[in-house]
N, C-alpha and C positions, 0 to 999 in steps of 0.2 A: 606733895610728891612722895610724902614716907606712905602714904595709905595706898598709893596705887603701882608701888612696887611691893606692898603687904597685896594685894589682890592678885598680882601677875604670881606672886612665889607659891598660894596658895593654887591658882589655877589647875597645876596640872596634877595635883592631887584630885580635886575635886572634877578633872575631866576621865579621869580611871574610875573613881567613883560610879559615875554616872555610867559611862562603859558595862563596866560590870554589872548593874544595874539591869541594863538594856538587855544586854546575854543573857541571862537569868531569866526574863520575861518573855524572852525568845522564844526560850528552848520549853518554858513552862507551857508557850502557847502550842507548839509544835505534839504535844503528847495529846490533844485534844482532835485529832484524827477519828474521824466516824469507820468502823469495820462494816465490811461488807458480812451479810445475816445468811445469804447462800447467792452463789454465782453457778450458773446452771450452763454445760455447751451441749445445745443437740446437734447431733449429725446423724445424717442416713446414709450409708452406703447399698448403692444397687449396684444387682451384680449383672454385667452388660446390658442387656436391651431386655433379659426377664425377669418374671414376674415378683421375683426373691429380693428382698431387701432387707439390711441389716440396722436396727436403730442403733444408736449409740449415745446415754444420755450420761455426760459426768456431773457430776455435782459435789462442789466444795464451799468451806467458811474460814472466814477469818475471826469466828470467837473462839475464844479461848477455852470454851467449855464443847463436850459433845451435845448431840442432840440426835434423838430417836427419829429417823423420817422415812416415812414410805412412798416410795417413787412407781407410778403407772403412767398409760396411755390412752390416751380419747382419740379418736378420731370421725371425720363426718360420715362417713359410710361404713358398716358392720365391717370387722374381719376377725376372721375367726383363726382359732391357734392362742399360740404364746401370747397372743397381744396383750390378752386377758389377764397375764402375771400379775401379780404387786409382790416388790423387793422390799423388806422391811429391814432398816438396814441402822449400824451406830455410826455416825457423821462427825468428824473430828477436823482439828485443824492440819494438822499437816499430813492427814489420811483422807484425800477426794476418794471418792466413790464411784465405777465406773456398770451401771447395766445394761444390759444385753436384751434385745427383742427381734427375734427372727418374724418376719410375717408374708404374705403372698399378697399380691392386688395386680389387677389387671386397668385398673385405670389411676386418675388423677386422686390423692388421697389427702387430707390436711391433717396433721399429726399433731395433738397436744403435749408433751409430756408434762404432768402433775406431781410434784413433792409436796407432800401432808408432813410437818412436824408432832407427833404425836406422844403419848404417851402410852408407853406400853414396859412393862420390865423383862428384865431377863436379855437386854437386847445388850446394852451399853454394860461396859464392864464397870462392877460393885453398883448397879443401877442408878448411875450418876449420869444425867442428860436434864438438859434445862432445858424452855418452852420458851418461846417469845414473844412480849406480851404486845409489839404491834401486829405480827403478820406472821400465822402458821402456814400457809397454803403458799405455793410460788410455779409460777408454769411458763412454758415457754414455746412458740406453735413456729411450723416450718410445712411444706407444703413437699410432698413426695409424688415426682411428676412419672 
């Protein structure tokens, strides 16, 4: 009877113990969150029923570090103008990036937009931007009716 009132006294030490324990391994798993490498939104704005359309492509990351990227356009049939641009731009975390493409079409057009991770200096400030070593390239296609 003395040993299993020695087990009951020690119990609820040993259930704080293990509590704490359990938190600790919790919180340790919770930091192991995968960041998003770049999140891309296209949109097209046309303007009523002609032929003028506005691209609109943002692009942001959740690393902690910059990255050099240059952002263009593909699309399936020629068009000519701004479409041509390439923005080369410094890519940060809590600075998304917003470009701009005016272009004309007179029919149905499928739009790629293309972000290249690259290396080039003089872009990022004190020429600090890192490269990623699964996937430079990230695109994203939408159809402009």
């Amino acid at each position: 009877m003395y040993s299993l009132h020695l087990l009951l006294r020690a119990s609820p030490a040993a259930l704080l113990l293990i509590l704490c324990l359990q938190l600790g391994t919790t919180k340790a798993q919770e930091d192991t969150t995968s960041r998003q490498l770049m999140t891309m939104d296209l949109q097209m704005l046309q303007i009523d029923t002609s032929e003028e359309a506005t691209v609109v492509l943002e692009v942001s990351t959740d690393l902690r570090e910059c990255m050099v990227v240059k952002a263009y356009l593909l699309s399936n049939i020629p068009i000519e103008g701004n479409f041509n641009y390439k923005f080369t731009s410094c890519l940060c975390n809590n600075y998304p990036r917003r470009f701009f493409w005016d272009l004309q079409t007179n029919s149905t057009v499928r739009i790629t937009a293309v972000v290249d991770v690259i290396r080039e200096l003089g872009i990022c400030p004190d020429d600090w931007a890192v490269i990623p070593i699964k996937a430079n390239r990230f695109s994203i296609t939408k159809s402009l009716p």
